[in-house]
C-alpha positions in Angstrom: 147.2 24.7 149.0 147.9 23.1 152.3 147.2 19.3 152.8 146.2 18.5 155.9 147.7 16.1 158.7 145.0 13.3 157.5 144.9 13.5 154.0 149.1 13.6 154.1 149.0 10.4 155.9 147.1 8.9 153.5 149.5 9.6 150.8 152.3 8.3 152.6 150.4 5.4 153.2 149.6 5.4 149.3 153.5 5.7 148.4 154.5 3.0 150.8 151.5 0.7 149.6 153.2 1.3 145.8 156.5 1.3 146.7 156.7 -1.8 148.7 154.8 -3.1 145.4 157.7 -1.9 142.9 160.8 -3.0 145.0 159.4 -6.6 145.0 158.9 -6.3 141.6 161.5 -4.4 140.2 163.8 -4.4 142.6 165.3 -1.3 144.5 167.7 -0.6 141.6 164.7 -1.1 138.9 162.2 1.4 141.0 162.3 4.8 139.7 160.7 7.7 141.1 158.8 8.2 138.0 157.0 5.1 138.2 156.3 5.6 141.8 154.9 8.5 141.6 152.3 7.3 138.6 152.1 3.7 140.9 151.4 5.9 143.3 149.1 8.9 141.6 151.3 11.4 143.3 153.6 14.3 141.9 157.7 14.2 142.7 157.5 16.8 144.9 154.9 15.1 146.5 156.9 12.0 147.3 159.9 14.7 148.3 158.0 16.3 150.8 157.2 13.2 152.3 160.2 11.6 152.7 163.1 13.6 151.5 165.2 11.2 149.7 165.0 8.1 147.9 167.2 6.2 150.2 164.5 7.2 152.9 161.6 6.1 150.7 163.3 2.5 150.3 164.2 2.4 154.0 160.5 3.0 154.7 159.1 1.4 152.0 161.2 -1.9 152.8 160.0 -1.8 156.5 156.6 -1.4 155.3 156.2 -5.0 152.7 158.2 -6.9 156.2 155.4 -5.4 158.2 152.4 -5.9 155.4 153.7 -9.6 154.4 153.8 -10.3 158.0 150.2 -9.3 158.6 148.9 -11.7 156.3 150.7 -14.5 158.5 147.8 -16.0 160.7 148.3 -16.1 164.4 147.9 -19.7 165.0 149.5 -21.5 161.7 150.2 -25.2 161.1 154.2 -24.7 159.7 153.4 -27.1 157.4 151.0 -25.2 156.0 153.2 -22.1 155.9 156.0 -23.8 154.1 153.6 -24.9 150.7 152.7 -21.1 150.9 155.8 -19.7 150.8 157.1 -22.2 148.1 153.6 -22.5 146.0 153.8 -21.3 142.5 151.4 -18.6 143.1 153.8 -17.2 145.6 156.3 -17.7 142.9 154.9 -15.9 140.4 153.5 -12.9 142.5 156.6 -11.3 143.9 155.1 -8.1 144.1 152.9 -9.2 146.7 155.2 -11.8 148.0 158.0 -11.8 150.6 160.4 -9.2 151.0 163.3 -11.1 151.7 163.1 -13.1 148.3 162.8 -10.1 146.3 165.2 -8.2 147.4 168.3 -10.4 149.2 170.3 -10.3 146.0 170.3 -6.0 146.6 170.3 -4.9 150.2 174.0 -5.7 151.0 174.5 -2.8 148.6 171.8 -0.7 150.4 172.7 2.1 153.5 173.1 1.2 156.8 168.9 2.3 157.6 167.6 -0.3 154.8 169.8 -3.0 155.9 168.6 -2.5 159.9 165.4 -2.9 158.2 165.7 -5.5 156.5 167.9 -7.2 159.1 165.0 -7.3 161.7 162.7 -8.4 159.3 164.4 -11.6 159.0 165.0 -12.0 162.8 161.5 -11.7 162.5 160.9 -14.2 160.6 163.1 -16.8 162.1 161.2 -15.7 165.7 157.9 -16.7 163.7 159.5 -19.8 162.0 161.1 -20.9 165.8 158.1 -20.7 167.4 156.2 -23.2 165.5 159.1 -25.8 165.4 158.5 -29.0 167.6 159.2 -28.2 171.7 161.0 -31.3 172.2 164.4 -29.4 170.6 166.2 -26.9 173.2 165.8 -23.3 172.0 169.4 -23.1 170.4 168.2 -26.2 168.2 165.3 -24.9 167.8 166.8 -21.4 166.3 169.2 -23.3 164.5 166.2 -25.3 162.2 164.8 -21.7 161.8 167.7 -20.1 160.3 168.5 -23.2 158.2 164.6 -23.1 157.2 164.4 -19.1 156.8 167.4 -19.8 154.0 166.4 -22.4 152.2 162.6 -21.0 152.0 164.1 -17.6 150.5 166.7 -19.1 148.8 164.8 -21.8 147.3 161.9 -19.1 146.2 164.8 -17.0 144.8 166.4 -19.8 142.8 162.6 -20.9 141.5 162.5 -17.1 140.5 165.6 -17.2 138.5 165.8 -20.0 136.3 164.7 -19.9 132.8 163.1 -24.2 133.3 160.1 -24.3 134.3 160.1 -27.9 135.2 163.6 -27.2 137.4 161.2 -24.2 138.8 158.7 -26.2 140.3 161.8 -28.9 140.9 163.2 -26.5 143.4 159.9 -25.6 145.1 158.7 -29.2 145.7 162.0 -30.5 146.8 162.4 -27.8 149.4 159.2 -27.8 150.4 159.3 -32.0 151.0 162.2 -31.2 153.1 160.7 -29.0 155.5 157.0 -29.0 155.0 156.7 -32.4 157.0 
């Protein structure tokens, strides 16, 4: 039985809605196709058909949390305000719905040349978004500068609050970097 062109789109859109959800959570290593296809209520062949290959799944599916997580950012934002987001505790302990770039930094350097592209202009991306909201009275060059310095210690900091076993050093490592660049 033939699916047709709408109801197919909706399934891609259903495996790229789960797998964006496994790779933050898993990771890309710890995402098999398996438990996509039950994340996803879909058969093997199913996620085949759409994409051909699980190196194009991730390379999509990668593309699609940088695209969702940047949705959520509002268009006029105090970066204040984005800064105790990013480095809350909820954001901490949510990575499946959480940024992209946290979740998965440790992995795509080991990924094909299509995930990193991906991944690579989601975090010009990002520093765009971060430059854009820091002060005018710096030249653009400073200005980029604070963002890539900012862009790593936000992911960084959320990776580090990840890792360790302490709670206390946990939310340590969020409040400190978020007093250094939330002001």
């Amino acid at each position: 039985m033939r699916v047709s062109k709408e109801q197919a789109a909706k399934n891609r859109e259903r495996i790229l809605e789960a797998a964006s959800r496994l790779l933050r959570e898993r990771g890309i290593s710890g995402m098999g196709v398996d438990a996509l296809a039950d994340a996803a209520g879909m058969t093997h062949g199913s996620l085949y058909s759409q994409f051909g290959s699980k190196e194009r799944l991730v390379e999509e599916a990668v593309a699609h949390a940088i695209v969702a997580k940047g949705r959520e950012v509002p268009e006029e934002f105090a970066l204040g305000d984005y800064v105790s987001e990013y480095l809350s505790t909820g954001h901490r302990d949510q990575p499946g719905s959480g940024c992209p770039f946290a979740a998965l930094s440790c992995e795509i350097s080991r990924q094909s040349g299509g995930v990193r592209d991906r991944f690579t202009a989601g975090v010009r991306g990002m520093i765009r978004l971060l430059s854009s909201r820091i002060t005018s009275a710096l030249k653009p060059r400073q200005r980029e500068e604070e963002a890539l310095a900012m862009a790593a210690s936000l992911v960084g900091a959320l990776v580090l609050a990840r890792a360790v076993n302490d709670p206390k050093l946990s939310d340590d490592i969020l409040r400190a970097t978020r007093n250094r660049f939330g002001n």
